[in-house]
mmCIF file of the N, C-alpha and C atoms, coordinates in Angstrom:
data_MODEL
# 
_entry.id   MODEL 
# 
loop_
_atom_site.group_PDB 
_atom_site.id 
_atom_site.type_symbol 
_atom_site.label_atom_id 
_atom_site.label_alt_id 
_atom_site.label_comp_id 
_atom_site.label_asym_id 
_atom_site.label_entity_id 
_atom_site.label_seq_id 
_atom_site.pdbx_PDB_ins_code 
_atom_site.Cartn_x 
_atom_site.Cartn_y 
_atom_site.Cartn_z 
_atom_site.occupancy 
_atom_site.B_iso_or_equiv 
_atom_site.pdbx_formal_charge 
_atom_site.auth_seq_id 
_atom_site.auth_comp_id 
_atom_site.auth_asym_id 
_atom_site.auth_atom_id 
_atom_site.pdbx_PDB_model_num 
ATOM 1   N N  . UNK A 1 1  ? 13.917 -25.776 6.299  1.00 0.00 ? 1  UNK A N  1 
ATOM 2   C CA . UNK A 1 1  ? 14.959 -24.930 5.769  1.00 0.00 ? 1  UNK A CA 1 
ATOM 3   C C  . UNK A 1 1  ? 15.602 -24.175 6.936  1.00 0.00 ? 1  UNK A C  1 
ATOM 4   N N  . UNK A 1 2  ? 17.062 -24.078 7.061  1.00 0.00 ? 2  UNK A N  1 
ATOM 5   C CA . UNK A 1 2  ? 17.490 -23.746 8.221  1.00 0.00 ? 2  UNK A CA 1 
ATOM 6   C C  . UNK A 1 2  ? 17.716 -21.951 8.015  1.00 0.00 ? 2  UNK A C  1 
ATOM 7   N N  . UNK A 1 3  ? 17.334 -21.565 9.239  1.00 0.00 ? 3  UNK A N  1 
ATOM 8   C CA . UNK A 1 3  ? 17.311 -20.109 8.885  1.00 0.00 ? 3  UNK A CA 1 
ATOM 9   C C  . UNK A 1 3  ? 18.793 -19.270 8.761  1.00 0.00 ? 3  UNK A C  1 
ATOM 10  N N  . UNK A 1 4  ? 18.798 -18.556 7.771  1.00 0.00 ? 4  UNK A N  1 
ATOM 11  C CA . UNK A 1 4  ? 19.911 -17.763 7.439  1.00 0.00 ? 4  UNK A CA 1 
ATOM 12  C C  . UNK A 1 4  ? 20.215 -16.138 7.853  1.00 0.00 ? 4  UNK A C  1 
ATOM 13  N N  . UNK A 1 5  ? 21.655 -15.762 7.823  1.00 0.00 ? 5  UNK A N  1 
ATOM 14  C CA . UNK A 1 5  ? 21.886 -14.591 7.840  1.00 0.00 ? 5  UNK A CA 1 
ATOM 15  C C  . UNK A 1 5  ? 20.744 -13.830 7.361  1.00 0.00 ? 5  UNK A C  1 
ATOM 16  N N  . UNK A 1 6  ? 20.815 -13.528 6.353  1.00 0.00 ? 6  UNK A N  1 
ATOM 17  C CA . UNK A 1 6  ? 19.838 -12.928 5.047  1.00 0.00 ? 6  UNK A CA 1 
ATOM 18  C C  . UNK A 1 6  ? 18.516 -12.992 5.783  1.00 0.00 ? 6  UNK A C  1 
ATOM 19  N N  . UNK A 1 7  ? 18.009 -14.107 6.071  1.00 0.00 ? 7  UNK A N  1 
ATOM 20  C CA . UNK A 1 7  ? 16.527 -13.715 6.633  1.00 0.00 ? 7  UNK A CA 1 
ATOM 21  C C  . UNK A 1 7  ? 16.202 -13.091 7.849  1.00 0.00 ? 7  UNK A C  1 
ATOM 22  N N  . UNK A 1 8  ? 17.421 -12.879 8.318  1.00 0.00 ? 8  UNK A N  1 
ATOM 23  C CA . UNK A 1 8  ? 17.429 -12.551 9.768  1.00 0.00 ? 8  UNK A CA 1 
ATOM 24  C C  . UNK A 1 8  ? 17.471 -10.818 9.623  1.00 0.00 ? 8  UNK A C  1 
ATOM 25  N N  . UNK A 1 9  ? 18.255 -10.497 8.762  1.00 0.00 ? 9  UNK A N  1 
ATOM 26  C CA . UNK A 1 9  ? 18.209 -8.824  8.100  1.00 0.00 ? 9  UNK A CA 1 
ATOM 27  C C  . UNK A 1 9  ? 16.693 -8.703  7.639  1.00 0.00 ? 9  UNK A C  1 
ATOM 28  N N  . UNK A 1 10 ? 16.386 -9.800  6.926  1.00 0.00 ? 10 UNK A N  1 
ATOM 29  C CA . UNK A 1 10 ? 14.964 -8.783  6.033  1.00 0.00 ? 10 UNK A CA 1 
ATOM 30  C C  . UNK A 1 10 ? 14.026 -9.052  7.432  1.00 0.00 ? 10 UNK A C  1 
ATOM 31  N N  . UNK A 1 11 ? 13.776 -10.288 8.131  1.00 0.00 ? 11 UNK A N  1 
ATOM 32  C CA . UNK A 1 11 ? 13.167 -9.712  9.045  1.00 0.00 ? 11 UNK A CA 1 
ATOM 33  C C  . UNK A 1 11 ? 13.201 -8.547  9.857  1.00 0.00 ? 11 UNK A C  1 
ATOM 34  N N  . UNK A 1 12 ? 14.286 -8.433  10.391 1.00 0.00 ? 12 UNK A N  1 
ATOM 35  C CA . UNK A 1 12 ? 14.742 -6.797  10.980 1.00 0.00 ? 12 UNK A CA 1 
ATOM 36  C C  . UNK A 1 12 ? 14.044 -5.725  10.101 1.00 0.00 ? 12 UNK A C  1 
ATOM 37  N N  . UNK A 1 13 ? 14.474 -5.725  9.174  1.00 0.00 ? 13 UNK A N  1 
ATOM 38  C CA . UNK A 1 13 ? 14.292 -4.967  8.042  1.00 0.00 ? 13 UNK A CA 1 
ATOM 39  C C  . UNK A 1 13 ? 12.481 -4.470  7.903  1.00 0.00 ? 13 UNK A C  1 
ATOM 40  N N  . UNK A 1 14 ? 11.778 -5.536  7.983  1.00 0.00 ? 14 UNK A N  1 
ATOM 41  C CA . UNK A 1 14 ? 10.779 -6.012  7.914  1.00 0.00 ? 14 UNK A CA 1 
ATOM 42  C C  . UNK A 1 14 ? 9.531  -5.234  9.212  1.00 0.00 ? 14 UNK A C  1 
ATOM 43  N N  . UNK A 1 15 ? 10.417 -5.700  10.310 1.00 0.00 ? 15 UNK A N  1 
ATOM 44  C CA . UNK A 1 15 ? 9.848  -5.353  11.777 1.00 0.00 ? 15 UNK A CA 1 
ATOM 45  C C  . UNK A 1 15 ? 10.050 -3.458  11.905 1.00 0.00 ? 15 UNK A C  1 
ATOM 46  N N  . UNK A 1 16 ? 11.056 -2.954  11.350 1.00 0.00 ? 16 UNK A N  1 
ATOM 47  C CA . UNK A 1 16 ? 11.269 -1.550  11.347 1.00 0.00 ? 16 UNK A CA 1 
ATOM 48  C C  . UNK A 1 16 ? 10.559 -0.971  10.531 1.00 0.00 ? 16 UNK A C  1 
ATOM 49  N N  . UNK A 1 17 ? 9.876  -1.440  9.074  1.00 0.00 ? 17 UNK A N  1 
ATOM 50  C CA . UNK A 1 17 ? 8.997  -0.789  8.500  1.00 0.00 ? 17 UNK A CA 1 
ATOM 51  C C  . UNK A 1 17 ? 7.741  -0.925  9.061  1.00 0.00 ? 17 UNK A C  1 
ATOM 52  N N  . UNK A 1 18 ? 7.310  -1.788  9.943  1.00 0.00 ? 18 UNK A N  1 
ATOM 53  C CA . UNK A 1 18 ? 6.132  -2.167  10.542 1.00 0.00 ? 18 UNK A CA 1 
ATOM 54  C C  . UNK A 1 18 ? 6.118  -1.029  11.945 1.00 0.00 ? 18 UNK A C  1 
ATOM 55  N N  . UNK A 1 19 ? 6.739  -0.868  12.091 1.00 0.00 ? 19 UNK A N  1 
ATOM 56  C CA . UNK A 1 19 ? 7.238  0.159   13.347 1.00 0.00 ? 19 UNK A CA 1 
ATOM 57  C C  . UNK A 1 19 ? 7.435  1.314   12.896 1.00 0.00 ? 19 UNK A C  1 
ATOM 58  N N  . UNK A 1 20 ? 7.637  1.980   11.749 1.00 0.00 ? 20 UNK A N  1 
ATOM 59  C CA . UNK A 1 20 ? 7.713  3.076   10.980 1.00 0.00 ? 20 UNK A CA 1 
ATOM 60  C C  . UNK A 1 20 ? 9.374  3.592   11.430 1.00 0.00 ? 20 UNK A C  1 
ATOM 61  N N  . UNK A 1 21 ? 10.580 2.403   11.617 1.00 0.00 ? 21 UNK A N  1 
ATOM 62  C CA . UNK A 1 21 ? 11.540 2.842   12.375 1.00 0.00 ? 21 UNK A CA 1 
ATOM 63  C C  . UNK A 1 21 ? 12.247 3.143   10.988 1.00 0.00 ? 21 UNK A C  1 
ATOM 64  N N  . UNK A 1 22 ? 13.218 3.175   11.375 1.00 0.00 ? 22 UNK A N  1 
ATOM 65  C CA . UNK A 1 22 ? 14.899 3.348   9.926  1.00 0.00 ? 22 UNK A CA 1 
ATOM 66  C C  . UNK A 1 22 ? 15.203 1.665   9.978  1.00 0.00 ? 22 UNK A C  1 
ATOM 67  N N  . UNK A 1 23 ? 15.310 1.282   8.675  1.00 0.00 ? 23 UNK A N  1 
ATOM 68  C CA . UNK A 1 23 ? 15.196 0.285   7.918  1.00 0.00 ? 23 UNK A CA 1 
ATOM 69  C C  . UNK A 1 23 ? 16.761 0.185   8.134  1.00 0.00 ? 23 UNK A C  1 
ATOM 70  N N  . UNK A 1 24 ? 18.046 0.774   7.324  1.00 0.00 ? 24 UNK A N  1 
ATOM 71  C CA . UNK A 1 24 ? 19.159 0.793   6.978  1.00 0.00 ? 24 UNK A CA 1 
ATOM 72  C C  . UNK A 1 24 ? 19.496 0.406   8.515  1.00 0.00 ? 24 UNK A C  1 
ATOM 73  N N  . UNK A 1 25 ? 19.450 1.039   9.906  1.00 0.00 ? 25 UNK A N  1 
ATOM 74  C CA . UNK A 1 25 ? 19.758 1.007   11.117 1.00 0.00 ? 25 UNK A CA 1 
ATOM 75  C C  . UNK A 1 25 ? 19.220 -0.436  11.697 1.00 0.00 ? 25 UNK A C  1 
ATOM 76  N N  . UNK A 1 26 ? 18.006 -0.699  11.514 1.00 0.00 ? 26 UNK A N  1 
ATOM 77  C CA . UNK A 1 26 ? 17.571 -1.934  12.158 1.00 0.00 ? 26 UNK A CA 1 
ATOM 78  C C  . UNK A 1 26 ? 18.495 -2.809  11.394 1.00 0.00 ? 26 UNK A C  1 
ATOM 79  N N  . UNK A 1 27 ? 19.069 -3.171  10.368 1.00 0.00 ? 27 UNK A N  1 
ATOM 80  C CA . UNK A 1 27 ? 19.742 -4.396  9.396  1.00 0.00 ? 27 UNK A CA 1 
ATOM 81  C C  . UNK A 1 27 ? 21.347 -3.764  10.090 1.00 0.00 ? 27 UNK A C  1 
ATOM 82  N N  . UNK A 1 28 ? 21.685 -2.726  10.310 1.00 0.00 ? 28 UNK A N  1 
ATOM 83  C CA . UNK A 1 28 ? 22.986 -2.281  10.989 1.00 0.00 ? 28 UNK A CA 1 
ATOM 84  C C  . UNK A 1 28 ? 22.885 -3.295  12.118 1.00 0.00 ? 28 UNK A C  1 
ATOM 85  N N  . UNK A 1 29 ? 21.583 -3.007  13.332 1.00 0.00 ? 29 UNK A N  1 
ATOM 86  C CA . UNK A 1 29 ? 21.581 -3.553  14.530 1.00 0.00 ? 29 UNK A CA 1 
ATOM 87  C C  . UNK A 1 29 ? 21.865 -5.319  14.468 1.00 0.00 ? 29 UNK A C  1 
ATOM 88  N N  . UNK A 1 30 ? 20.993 -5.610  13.122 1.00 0.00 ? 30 UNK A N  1 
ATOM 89  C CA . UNK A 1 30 ? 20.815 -7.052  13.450 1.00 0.00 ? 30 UNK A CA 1 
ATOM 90  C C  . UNK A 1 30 ? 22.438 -7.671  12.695 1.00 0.00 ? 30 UNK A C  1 
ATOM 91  N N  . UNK A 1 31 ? 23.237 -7.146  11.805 1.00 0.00 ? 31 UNK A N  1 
ATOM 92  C CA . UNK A 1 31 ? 24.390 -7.332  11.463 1.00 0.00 ? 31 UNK A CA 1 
ATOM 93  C C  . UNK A 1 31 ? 25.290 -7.764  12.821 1.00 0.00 ? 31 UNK A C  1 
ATOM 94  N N  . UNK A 1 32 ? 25.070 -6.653  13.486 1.00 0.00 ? 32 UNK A N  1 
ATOM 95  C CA . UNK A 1 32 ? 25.921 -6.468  15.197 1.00 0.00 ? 32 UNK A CA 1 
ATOM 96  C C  . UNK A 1 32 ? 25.705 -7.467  15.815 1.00 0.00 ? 32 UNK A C  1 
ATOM 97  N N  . UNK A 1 33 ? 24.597 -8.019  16.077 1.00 0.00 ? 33 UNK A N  1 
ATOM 98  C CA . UNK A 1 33 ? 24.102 -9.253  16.852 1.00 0.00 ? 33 UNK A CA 1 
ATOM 99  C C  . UNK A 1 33 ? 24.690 -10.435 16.404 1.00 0.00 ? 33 UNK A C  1 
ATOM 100 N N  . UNK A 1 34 ? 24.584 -10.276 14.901 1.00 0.00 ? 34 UNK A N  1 
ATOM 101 C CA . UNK A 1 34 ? 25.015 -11.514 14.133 1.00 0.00 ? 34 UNK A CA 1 
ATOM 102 C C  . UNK A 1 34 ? 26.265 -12.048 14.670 1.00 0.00 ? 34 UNK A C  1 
ATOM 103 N N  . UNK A 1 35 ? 27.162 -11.396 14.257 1.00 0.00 ? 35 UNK A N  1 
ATOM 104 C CA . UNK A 1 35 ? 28.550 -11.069 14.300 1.00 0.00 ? 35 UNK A CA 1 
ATOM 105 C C  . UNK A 1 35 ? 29.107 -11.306 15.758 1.00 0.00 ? 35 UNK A C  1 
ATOM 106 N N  . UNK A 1 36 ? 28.252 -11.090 16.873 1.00 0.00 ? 36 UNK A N  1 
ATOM 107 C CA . UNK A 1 36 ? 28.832 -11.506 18.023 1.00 0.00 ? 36 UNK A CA 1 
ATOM 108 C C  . UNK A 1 36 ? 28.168 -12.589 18.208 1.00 0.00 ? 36 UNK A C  1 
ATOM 109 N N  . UNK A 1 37 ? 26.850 -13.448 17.902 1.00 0.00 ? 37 UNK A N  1 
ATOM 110 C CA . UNK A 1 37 ? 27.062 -14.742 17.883 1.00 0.00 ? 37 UNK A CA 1 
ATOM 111 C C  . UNK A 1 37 ? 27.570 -15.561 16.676 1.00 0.00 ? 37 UNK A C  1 
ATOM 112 N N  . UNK A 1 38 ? 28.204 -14.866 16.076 1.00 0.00 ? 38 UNK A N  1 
ATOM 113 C CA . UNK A 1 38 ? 28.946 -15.617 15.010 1.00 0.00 ? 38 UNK A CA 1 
ATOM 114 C C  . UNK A 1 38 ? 30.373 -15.838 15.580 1.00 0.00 ? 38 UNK A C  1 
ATOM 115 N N  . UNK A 1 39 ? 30.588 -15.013 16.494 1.00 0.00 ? 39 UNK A N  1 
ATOM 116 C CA . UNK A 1 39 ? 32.466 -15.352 16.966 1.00 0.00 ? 39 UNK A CA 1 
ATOM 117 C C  . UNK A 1 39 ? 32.191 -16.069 18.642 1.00 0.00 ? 39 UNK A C  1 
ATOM 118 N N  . UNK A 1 40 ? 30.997 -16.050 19.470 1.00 0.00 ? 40 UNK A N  1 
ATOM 119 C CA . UNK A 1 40 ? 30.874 -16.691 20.610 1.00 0.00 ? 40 UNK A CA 1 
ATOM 120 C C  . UNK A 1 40 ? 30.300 -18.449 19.964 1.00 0.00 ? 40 UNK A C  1 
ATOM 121 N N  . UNK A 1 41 ? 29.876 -18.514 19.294 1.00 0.00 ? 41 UNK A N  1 
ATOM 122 C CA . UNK A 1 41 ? 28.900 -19.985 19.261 1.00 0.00 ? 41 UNK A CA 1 
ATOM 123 C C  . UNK A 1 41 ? 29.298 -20.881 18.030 1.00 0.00 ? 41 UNK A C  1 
ATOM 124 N N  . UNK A 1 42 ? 29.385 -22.132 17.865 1.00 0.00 ? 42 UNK A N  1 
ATOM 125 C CA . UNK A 1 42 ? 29.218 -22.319 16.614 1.00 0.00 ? 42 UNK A CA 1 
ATOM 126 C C  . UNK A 1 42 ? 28.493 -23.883 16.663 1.00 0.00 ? 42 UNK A C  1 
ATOM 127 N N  . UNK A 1 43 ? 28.393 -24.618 14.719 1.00 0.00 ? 43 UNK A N  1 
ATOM 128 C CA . UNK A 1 43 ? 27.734 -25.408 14.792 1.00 0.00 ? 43 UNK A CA 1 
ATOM 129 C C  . UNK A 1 43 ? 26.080 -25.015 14.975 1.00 0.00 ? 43 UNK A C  1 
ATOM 130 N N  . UNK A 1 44 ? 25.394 -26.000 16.113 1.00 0.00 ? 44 UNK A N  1 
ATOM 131 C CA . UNK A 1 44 ? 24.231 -26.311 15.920 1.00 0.00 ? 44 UNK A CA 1 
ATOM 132 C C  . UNK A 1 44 ? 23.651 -24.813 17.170 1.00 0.00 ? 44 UNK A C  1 
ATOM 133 N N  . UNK A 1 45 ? 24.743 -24.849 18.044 1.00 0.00 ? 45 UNK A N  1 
ATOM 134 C CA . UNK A 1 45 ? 24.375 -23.884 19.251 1.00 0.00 ? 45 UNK A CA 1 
ATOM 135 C C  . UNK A 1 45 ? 24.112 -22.598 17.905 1.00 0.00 ? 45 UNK A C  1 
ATOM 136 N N  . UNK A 1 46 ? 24.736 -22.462 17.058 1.00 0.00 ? 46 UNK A N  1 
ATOM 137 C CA . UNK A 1 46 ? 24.741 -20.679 16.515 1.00 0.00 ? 46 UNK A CA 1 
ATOM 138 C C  . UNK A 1 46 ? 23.369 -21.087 15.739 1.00 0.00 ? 46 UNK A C  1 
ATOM 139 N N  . UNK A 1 47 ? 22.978 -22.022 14.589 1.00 0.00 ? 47 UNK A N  1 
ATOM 140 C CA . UNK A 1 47 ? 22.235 -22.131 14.237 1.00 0.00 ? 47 UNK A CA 1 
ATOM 141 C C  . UNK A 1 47 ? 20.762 -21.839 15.069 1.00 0.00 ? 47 UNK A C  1 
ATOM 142 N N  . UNK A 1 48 ? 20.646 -22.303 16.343 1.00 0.00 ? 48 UNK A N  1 
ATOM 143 C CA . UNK A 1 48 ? 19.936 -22.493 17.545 1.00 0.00 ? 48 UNK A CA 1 
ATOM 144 C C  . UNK A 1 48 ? 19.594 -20.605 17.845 1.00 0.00 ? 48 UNK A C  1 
ATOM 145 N N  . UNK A 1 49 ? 20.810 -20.353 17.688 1.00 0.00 ? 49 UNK A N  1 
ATOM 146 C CA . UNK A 1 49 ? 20.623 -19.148 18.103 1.00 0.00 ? 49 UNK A CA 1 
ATOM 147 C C  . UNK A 1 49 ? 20.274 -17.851 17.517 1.00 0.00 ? 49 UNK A C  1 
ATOM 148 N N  . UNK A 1 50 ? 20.074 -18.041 15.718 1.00 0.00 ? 50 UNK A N  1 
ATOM 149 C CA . UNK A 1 50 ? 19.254 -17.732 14.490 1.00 0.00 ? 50 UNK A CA 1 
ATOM 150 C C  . UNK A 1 50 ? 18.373 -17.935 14.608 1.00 0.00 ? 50 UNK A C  1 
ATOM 151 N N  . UNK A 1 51 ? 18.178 -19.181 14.577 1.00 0.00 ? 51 UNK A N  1 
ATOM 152 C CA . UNK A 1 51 ? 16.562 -19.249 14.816 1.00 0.00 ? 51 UNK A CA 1 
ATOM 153 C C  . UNK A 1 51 ? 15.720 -18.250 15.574 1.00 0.00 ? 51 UNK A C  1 
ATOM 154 N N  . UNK A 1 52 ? 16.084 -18.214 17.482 1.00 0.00 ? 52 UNK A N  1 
ATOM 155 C CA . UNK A 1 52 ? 15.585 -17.713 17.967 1.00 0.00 ? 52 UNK A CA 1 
ATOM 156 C C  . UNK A 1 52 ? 15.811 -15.982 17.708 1.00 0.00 ? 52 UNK A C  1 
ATOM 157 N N  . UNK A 1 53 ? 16.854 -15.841 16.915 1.00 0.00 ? 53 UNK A N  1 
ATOM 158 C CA . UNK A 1 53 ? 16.871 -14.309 16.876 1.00 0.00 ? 53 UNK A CA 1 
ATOM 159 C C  . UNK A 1 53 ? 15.823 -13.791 15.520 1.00 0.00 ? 53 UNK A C  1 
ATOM 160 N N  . UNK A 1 54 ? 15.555 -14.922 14.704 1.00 0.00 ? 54 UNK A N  1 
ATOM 161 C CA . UNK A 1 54 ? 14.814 -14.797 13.593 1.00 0.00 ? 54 UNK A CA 1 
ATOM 162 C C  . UNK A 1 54 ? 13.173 -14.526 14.593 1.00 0.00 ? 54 UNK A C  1 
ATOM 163 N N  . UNK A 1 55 ? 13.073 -15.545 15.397 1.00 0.00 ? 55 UNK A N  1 
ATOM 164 C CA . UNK A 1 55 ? 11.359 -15.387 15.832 1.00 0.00 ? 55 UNK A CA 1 
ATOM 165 C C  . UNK A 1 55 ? 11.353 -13.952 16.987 1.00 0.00 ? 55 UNK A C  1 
ATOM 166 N N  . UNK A 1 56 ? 12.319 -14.164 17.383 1.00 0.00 ? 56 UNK A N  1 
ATOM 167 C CA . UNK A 1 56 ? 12.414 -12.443 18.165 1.00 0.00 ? 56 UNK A CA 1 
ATOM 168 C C  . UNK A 1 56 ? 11.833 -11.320 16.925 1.00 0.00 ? 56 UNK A C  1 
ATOM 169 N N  . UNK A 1 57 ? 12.642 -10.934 15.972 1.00 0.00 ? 57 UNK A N  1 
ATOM 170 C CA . UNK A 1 57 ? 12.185 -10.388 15.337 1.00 0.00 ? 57 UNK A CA 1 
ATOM 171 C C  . UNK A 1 57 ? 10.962 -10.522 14.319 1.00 0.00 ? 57 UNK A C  1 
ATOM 172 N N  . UNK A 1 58 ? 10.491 -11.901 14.128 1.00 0.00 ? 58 UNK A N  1 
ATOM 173 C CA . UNK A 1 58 ? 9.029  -11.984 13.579 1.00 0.00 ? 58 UNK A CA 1 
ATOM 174 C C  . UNK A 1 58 ? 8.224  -11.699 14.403 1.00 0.00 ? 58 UNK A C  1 
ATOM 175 N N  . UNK A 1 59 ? 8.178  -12.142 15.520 1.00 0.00 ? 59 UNK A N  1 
ATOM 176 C CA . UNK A 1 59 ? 6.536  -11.568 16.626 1.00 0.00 ? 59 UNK A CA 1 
ATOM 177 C C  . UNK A 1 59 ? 7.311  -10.426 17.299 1.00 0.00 ? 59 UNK A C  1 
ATOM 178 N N  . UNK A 1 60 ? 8.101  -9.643  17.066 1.00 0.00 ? 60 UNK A N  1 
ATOM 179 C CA . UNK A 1 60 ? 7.667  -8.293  17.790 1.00 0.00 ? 60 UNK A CA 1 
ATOM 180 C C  . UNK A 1 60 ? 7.603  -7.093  17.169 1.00 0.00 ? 60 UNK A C  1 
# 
């Protein structure tokens, strides 16, 4: 299953409650990220580049 917007927030989302951070702000941050590889990359490179922003935010 190819990873999505959406999972890429609740992970954020996810990693800030684990961190005891602000929830609303971490899904702000990861929106921001999105959004600039959503207008630099596209195709398989942006997909490529979800992914790795998805496992950034699962192991840390």
């Amino acid at each position: 299953m190819p990873t999505t917007e959406e999972s890429i927030i609740a992970a954020a989302r996810l990693r800030a409650a684990y961190r005891g951070e602000n929830e609303a702000l971490a899904a702000a941050s990861a929106l921001e990220a999105l959004a600039v590889l959503k207008k630099t990359l596209k195709g398989d490179k942006y997909q490529e580049a979800l992914e790795r922003l998805y496992i950034e935010y699962s192991i840390s």
